[in-house]
MOPAC internal coordinates of N, CA, C and O (Angstrom, degrees):
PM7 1SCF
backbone

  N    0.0000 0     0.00 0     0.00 0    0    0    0
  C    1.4544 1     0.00 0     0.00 0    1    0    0
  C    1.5263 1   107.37 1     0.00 0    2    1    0
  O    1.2310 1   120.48 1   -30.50 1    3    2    1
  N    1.4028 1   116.69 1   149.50 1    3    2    1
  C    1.2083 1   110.29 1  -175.18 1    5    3    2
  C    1.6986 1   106.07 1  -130.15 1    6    5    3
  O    1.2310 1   130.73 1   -59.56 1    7    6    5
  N    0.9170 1    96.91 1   120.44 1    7    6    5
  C    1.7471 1   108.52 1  -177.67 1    9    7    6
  C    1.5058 1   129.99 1   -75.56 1   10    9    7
  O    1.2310 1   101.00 1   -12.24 1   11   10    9
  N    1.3832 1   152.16 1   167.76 1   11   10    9
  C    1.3907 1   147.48 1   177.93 1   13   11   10
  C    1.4457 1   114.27 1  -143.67 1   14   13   11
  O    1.2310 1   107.46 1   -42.04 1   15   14   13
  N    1.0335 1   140.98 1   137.96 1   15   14   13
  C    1.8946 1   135.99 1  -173.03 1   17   15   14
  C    1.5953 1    78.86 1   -93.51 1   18   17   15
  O    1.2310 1   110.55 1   125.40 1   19   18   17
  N    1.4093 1   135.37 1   -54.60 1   19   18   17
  C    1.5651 1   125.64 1  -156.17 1   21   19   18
  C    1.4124 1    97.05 1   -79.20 1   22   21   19
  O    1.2310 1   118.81 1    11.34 1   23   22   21
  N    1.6317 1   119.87 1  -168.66 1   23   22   21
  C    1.1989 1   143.53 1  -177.71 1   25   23   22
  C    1.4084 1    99.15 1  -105.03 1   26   25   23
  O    1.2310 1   116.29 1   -12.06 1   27   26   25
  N    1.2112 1   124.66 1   167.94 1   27   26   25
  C    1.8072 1   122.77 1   169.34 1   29   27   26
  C    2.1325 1   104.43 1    69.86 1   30   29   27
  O    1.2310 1   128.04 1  -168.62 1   31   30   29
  N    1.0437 1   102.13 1    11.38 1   31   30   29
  C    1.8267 1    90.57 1  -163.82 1   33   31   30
  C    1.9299 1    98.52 1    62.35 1   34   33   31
  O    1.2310 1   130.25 1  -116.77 1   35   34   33
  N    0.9460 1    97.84 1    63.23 1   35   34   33
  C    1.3717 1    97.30 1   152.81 1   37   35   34
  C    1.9292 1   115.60 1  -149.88 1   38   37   35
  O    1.2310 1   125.39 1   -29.17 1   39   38   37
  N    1.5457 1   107.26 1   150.83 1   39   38   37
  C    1.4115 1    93.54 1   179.97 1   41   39   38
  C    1.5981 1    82.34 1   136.75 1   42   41   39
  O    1.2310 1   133.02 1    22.59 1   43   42   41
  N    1.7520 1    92.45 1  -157.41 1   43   42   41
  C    1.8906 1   102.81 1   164.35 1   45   43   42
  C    1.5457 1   102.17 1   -94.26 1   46   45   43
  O    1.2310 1   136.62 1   -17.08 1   47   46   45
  N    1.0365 1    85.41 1   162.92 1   47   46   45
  C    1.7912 1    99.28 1  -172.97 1   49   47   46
  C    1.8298 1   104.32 1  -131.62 1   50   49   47
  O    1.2310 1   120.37 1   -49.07 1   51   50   49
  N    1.1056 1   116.91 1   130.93 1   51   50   49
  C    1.4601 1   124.39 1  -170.94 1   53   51   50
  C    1.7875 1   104.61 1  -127.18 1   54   53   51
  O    1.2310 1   118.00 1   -49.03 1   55   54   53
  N    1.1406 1   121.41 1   130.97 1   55   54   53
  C    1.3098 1   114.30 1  -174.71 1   57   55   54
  C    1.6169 1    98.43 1  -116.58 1   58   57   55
  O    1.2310 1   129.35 1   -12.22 1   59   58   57
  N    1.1663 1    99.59 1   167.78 1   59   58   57
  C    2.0633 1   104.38 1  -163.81 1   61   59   58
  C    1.6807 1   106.65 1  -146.31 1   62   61   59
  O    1.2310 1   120.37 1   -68.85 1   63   62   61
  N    1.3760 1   116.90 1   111.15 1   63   62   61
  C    1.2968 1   117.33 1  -161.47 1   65   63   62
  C    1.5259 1    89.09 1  -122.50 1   66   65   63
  O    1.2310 1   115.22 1  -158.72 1   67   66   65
  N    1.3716 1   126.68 1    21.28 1   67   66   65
  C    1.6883 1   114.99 1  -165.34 1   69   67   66
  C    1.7395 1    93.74 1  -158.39 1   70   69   67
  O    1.2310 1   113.06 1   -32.66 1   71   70   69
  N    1.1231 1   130.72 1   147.34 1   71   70   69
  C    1.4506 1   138.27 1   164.08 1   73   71   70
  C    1.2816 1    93.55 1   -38.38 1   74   73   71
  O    1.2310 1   120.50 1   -50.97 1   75   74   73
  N    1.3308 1   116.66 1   129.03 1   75   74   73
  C    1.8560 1   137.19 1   129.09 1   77   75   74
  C    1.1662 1   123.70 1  -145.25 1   78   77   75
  O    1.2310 1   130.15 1   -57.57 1   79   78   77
  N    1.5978 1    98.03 1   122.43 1   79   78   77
  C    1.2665 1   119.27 1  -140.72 1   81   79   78
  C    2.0598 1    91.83 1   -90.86 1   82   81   79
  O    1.2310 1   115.49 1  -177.13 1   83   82   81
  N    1.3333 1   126.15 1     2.87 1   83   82   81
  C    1.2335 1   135.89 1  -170.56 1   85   83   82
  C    1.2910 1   116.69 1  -147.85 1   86   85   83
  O    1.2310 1   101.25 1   -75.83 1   87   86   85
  N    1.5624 1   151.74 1   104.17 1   87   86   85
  C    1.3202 1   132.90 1  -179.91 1   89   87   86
  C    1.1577 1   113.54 1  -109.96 1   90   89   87
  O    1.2310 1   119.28 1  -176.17 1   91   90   89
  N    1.3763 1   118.98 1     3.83 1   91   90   89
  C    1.8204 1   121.00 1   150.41 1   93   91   90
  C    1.2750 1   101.60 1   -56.15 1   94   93   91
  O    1.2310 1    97.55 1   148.29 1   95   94   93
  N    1.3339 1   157.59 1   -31.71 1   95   94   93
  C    2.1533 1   169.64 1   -96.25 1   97   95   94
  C    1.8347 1    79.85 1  -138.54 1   98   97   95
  O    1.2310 1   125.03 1   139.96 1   99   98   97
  N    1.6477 1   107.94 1   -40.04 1   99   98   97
  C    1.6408 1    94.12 1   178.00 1  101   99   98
  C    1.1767 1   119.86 1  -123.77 1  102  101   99
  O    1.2310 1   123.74 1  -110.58 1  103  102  101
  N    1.1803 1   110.44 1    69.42 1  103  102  101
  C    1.4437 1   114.25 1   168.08 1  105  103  102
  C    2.3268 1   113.17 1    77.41 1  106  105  103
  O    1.2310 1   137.23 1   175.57 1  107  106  105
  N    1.0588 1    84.23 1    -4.43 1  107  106  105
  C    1.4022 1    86.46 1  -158.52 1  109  107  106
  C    1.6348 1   107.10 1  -105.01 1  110  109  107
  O    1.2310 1   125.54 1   -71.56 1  111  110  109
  N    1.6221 1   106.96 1   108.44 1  111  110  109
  C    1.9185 1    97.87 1  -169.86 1  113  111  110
  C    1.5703 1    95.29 1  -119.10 1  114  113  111
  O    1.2310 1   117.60 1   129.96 1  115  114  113
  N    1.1446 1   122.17 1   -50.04 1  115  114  113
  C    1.5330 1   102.49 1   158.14 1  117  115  114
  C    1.5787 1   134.95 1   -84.60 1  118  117  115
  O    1.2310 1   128.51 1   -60.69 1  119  118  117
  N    1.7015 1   101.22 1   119.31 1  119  118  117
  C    1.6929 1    81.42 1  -178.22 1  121  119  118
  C    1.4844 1    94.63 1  -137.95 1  122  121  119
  O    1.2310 1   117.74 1   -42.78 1  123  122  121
  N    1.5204 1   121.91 1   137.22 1  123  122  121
  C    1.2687 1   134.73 1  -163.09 1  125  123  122
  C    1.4411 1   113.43 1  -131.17 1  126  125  123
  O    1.2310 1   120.10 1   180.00 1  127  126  125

């Protein structure tokens, strides 16, 4: 799964190929 902090795919983008069960744990507090 691939994640975005902005709206539109914009922002940082973090992609997730493994269980995490928290993505505040990486850096990530807004994700939309």
């Amino acid at each position: 799964i691939t994640i975005y902090d902005q709206e539109n795919f914009q922002g940082k983008r973090m992609e997730f190929t493994s269980a995490c069960p928290n993505v505040s744990e990486r850096s990530f507090d807004n994700v939309r």
